[in-house]
DRENMARLO-424728 format. One record per residue (C-alpha): residue in three letters; x, y, z; chain; residue number from 0. Coordinates in steps of 0.25 Angstrom, whole numbers, plus 2048, in hexadecimal, padded with zeros to 3 digits. Each point is the difference from the previous one (the first is absolute). Example, Ala and Ser with C-alpha at 12.3 -4.5 7.8 and 13.67 -1.06 7.14 Angstrom:
% DRENMARLO-424728
site type=ALA | x=831 | y=7EE | z=81F | mol=A | seq=0;
site type=SER | x=806 | y=80E | z=7FE | mol=A | seq=1;
//
This chain:
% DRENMARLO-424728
site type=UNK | x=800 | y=800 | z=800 | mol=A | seq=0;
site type=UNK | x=807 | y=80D | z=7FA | mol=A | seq=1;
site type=UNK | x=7F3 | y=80B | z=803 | mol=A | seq=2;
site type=UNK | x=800 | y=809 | z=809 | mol=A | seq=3;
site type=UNK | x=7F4 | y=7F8 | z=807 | mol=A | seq=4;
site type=UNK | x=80B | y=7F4 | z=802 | mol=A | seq=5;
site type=UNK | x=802 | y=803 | z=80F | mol=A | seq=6;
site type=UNK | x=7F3 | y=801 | z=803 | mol=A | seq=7;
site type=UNK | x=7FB | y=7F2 | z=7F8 | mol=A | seq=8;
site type=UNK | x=80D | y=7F9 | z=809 | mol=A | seq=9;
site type=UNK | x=7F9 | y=806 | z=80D | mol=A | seq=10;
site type=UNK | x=7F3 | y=7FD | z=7FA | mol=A | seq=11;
site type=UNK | x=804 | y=7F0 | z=7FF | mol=A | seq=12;
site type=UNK | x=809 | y=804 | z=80E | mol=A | seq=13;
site type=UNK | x=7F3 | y=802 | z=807 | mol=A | seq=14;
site type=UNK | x=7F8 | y=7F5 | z=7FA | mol=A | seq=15;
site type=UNK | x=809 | y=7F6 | z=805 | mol=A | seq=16;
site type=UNK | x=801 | y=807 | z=80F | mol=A | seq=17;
site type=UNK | x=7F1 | y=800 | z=7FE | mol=A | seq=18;
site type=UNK | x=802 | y=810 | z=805 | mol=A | seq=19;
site type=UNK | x=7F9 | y=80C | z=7FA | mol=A | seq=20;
site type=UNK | x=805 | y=80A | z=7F8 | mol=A | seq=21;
site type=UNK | x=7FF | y=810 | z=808 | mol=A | seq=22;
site type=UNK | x=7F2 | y=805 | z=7FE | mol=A | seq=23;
site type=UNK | x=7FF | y=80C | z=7F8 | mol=A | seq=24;
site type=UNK | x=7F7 | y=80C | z=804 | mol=A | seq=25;
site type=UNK | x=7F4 | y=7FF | z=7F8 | mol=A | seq=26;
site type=UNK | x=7F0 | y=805 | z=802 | mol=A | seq=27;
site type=UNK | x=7FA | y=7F5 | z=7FD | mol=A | seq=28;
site type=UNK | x=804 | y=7F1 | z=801 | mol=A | seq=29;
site type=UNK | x=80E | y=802 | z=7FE | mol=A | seq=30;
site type=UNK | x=800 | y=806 | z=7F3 | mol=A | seq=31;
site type=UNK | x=7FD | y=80F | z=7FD | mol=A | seq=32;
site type=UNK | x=802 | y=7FE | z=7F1 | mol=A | seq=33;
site type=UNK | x=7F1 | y=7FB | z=7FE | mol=A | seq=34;
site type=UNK | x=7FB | y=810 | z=806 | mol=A | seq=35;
site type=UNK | x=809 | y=807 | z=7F7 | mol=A | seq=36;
site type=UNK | x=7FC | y=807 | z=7F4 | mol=A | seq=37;
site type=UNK | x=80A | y=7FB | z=7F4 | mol=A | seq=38;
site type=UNK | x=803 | y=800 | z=7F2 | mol=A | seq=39;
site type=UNK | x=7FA | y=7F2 | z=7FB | mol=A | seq=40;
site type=UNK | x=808 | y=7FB | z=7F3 | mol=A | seq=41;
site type=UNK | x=7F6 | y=803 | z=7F4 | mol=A | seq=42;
site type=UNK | x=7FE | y=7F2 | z=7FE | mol=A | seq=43;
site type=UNK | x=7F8 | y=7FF | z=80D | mol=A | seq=44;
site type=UNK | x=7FA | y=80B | z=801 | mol=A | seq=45;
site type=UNK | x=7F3 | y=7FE | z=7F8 | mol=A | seq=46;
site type=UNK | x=7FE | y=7F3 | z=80B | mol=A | seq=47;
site type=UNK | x=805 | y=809 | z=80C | mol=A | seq=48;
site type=UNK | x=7F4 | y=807 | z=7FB | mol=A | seq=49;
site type=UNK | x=7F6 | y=7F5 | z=800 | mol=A | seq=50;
site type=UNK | x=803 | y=7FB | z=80B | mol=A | seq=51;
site type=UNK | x=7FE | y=80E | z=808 | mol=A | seq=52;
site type=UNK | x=7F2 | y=801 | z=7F8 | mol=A | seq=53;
site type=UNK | x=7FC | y=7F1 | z=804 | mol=A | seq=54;
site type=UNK | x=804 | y=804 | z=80F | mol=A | seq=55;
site type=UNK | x=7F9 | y=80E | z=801 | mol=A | seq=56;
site type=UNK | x=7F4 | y=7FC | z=7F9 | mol=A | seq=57;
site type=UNK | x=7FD | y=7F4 | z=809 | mol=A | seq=58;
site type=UNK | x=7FC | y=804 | z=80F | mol=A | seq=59;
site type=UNK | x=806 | y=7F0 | z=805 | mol=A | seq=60;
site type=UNK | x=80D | y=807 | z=7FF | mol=A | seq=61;
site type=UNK | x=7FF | y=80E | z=807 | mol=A | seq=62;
site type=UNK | x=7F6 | y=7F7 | z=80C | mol=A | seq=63;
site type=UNK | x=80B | y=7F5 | z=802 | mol=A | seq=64;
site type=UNK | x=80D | y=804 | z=7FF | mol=A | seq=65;
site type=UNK | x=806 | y=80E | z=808 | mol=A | seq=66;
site type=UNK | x=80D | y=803 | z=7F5 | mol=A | seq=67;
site type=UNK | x=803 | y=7FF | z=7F3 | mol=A | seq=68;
site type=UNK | x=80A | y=7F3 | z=7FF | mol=A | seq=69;
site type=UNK | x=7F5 | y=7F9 | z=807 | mol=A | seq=70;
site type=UNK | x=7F5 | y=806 | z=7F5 | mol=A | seq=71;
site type=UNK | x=809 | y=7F9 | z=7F5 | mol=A | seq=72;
site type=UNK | x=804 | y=7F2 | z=806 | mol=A | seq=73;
site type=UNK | x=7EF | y=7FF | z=803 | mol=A | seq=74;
site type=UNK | x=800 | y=805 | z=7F1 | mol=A | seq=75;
site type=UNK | x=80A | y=7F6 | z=7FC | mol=A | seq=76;
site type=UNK | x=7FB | y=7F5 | z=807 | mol=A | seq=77;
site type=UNK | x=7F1 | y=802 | z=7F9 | mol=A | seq=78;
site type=UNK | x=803 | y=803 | z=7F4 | mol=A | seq=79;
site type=UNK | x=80F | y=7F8 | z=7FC | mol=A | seq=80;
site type=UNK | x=7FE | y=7F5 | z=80A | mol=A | seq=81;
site type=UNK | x=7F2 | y=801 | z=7FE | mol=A | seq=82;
site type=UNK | x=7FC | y=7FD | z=80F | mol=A | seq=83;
site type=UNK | x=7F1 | y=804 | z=806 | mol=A | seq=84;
site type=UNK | x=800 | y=80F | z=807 | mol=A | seq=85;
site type=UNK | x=7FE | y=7F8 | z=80D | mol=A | seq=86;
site type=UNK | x=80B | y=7F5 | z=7FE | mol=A | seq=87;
site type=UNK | x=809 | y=80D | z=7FD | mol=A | seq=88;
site type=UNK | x=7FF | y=807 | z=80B | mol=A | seq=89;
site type=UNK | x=800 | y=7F3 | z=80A | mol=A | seq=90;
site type=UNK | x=80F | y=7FD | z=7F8 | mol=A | seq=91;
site type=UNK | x=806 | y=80F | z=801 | mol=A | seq=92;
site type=UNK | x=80A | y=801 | z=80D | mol=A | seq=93;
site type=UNK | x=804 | y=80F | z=7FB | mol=A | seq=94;
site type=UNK | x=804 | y=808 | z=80C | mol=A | seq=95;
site type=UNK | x=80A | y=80C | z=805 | mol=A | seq=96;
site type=UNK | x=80C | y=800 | z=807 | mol=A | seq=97;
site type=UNK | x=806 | y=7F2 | z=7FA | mol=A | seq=98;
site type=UNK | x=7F6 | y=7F7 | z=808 | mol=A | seq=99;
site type=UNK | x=7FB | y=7FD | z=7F3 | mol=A | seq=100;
site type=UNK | x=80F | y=7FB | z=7FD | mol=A | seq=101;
site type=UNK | x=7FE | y=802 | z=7F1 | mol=A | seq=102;
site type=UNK | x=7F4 | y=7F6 | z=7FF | mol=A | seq=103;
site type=UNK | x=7F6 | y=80A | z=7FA | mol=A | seq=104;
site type=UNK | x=7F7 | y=7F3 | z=7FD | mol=A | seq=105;
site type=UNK | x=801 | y=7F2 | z=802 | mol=A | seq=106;
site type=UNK | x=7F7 | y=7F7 | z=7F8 | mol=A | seq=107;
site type=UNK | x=7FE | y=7F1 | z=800 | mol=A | seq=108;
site type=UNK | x=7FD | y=7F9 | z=7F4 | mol=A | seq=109;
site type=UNK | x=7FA | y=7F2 | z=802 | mol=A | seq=110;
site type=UNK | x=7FD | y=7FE | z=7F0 | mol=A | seq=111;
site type=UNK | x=80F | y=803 | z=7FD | mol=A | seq=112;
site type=UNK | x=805 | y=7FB | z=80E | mol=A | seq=113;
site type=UNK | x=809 | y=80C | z=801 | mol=A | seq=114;
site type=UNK | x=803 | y=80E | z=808 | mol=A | seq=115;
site type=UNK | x=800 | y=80D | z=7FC | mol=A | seq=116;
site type=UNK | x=806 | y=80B | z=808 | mol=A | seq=117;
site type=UNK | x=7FD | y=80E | z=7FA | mol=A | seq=118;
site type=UNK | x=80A | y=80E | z=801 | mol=A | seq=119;
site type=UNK | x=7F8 | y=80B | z=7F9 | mol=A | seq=120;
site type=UNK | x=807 | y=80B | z=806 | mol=A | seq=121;
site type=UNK | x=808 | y=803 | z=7F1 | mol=A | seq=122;
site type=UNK | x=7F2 | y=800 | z=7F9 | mol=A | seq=123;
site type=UNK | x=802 | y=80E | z=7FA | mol=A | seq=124;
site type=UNK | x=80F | y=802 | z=802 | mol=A | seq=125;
site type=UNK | x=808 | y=805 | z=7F6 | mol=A | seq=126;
site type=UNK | x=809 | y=7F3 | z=802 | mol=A | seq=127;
site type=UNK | x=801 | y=7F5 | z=809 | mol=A | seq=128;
site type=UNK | x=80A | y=805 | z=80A | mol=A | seq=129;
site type=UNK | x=80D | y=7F7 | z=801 | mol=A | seq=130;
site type=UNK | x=803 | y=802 | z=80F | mol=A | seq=131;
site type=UNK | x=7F0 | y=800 | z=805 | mol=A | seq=132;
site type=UNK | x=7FE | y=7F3 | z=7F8 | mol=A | seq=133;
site type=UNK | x=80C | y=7FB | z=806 | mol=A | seq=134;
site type=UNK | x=7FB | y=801 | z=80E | mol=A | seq=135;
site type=UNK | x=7F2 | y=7FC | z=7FC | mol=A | seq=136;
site type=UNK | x=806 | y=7F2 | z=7FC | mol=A | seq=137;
site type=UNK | x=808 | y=800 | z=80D | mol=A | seq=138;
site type=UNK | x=7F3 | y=7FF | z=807 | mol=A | seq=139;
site type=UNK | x=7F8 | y=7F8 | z=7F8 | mol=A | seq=140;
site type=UNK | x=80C | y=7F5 | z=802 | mol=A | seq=141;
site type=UNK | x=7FD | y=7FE | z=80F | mol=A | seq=142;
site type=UNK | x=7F3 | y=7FB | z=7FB | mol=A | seq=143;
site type=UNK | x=80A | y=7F3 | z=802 | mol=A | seq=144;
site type=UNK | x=7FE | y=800 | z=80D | mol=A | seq=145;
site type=UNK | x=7F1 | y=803 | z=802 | mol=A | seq=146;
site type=UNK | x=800 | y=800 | z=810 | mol=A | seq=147;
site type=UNK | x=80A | y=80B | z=803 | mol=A | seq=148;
site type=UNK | x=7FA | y=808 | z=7F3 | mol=A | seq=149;
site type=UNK | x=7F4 | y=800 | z=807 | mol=A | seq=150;
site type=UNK | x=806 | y=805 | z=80C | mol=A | seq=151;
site type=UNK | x=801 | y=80D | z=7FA | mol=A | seq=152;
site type=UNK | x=7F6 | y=803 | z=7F8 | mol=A | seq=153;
site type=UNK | x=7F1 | y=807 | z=801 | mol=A | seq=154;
site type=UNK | x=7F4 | y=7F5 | z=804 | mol=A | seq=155;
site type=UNK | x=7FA | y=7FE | z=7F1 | mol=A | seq=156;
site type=UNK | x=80D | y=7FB | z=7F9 | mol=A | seq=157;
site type=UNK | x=803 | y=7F9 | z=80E | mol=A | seq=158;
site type=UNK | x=7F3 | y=7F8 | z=7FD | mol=A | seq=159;
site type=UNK | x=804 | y=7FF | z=7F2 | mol=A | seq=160;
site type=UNK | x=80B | y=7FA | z=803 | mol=A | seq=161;
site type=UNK | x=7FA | y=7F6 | z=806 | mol=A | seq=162;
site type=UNK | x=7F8 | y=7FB | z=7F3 | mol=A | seq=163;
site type=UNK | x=80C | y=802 | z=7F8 | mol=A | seq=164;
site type=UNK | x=808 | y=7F6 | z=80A | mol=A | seq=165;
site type=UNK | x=7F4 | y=7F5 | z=7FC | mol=A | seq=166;
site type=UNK | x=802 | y=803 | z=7F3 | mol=A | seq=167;
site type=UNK | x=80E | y=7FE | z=7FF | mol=A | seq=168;
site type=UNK | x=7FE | y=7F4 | z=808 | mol=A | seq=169;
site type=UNK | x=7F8 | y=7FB | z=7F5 | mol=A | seq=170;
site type=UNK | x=80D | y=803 | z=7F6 | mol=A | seq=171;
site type=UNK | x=7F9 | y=80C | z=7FB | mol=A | seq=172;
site type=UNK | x=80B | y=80A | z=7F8 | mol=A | seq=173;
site type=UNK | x=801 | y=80F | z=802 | mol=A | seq=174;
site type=UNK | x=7FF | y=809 | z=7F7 | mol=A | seq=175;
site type=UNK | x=806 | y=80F | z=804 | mol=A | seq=176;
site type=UNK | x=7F8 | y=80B | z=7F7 | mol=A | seq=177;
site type=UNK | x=806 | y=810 | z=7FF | mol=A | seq=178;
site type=UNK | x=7F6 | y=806 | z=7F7 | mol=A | seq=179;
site type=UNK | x=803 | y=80C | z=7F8 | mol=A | seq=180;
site type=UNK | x=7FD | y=809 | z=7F7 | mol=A | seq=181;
site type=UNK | x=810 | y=803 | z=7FC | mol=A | seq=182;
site type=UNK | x=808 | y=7F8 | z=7FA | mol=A | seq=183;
site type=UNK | x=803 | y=7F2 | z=804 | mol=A | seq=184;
site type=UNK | x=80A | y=7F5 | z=803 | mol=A | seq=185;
site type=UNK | x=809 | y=801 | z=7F4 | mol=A | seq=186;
site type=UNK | x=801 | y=812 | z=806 | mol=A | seq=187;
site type=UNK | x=807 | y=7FB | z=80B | mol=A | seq=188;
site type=UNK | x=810 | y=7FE | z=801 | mol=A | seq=189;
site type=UNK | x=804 | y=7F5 | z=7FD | mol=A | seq=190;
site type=UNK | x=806 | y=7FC | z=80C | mol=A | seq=191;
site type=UNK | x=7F2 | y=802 | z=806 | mol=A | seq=192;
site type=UNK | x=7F9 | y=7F7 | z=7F6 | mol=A | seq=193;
site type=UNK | x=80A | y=7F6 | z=803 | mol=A | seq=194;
site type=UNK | x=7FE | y=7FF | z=80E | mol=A | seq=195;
site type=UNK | x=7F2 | y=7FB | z=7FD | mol=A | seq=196;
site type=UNK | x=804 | y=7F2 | z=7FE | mol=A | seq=197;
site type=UNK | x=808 | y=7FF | z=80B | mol=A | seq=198;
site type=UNK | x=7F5 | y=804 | z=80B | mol=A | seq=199;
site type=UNK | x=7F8 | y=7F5 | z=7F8 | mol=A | seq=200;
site type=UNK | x=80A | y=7F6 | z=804 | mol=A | seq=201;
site type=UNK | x=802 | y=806 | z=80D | mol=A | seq=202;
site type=UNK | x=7F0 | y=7FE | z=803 | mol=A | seq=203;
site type=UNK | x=802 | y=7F3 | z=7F9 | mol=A | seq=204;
site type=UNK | x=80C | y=7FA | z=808 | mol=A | seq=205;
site type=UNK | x=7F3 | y=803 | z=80E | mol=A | seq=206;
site type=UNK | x=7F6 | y=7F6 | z=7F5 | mol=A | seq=207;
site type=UNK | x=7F9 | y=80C | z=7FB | mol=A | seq=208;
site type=UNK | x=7FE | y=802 | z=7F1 | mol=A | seq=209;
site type=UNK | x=800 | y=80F | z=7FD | mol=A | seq=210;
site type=UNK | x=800 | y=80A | z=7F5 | mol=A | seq=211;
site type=UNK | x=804 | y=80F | z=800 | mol=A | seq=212;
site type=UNK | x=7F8 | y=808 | z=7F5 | mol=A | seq=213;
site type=UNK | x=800 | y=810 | z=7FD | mol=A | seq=214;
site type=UNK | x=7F1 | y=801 | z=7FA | mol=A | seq=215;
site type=UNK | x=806 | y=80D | z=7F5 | mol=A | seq=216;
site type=UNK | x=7F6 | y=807 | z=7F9 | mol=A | seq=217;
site type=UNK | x=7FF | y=7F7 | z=7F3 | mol=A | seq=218;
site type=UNK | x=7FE | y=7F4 | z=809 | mol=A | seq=219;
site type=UNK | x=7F7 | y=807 | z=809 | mol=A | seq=220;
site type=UNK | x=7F7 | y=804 | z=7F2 | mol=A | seq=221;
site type=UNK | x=801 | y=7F1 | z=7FD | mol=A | seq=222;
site type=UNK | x=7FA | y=7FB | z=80B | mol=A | seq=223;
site type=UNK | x=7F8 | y=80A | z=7FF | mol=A | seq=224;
site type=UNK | x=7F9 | y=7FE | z=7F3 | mol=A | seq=225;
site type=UNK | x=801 | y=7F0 | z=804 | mol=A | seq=226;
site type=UNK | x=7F7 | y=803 | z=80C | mol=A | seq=227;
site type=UNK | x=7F6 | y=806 | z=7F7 | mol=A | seq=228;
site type=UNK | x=7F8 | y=80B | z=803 | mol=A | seq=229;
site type=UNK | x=7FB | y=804 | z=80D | mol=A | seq=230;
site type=UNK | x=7F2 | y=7FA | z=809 | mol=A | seq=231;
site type=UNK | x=7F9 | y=80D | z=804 | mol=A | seq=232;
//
């Protein structure tokens, strides 16, 4: 690793085998400040940045359920992408303030494809995925390794959730770590970065656990978008 990022992917893969935390930036709301910023979207999303702030504003479940904007888009995301009901949505969001959310922004059983999937929406309209948030989202979401002392310190919904996900992975379930943005995506980040990736994977598989790391970019976001078909009103 040659980037300028390659000190902080080596602590990175330093704190998942300690099974430490990286230090907690200060943020307003669950640990990233990114999602509460107004910012320059590339022009390739900023057509679905829009849609998705006119699907969210022109339908009250939003505004009624969720108190911030990042939770407003994983709801959004969840409903429209993952294509989950309003009330299995807002049962599966663990979104919170001051890191008790750890970076799970949703966690989502899926019994019909018998896997997890963990949900970071605070880059939804960011400019770019930033390298060293992302790197210490991914510290956090490695602790998911060891469920017992991740529940420990986090808020009392995604403790419970925990708890299903601990069954599930009982059951051989994979997880599947989603960052959905409307920037770019996976191939934007150094290199370095996009080859940490598989190392994670490997880290989580070396605990029995399959998992996959995916940055939801704008063109994959439309994709699953268009696959989902239009919206139930």
């Amino acid at each position: 690793m040659s980037s300028p990022y390659a000190q902080l992917a080596e602590l990175l893969i330093i704190v998942c085998k300690s099974q430490r935390n990286l230090p907690a930036a200060e943020s307003q709301s669950g640990g990233c400040a990114l999602g509460n910023e107004e910012q320059v979207v590339p022009a390739r999303g900023a057509a679905l940045l829009t849609q998705i702030r006119d699907e969210i504003a022109t339908d009250p479940y939003y505004a009624a359920n969720f108190s911030d904007d990042i939770g407003r888009f994983v709801a959004w995301y969840l409903c429209r992408v993952l294509l989950l009901d309003q009330t299995q949505a807002k049962d599966d969001i663990t979104h919170g303030n001051r890191h008790d959310d750890m970076y799970f922004d949703a966690v989502v059983v899926d019994d019909d494809r018998r896997r997890v999937v963990i949900v970071q929406g605070c880059f939804w309209r960011s400019k770019r995925v930033e390298t060293t948030i992302l790197l210490e989202v991914l510290s956090h979401w490695m602790r998911l390794r060891n469920l017992p002392a991740l529940q420990k310190d986090c808020n009392e919904k995604l403790k419970n959730r925990l708890e299903t996900v601990r069954k599930a992975l009982e059951k051989g379930y994979r997880v599947d770590f989603e960052v959905p943005t409307t920037s770019g995506d996976l191939t934007d980040l150094p290199d370095d970065i996009r080859e940490l990736f598989p190392i994670l994977s490997k880290h989580f598989e070396d605990s029995g656990i399959s998992a996959t790391f995916t940055i939801v970019g704008a063109q994959v976001l439309e994709i699953r978008l268009q696959e989902s078909g239009p919206r139930d009103r």
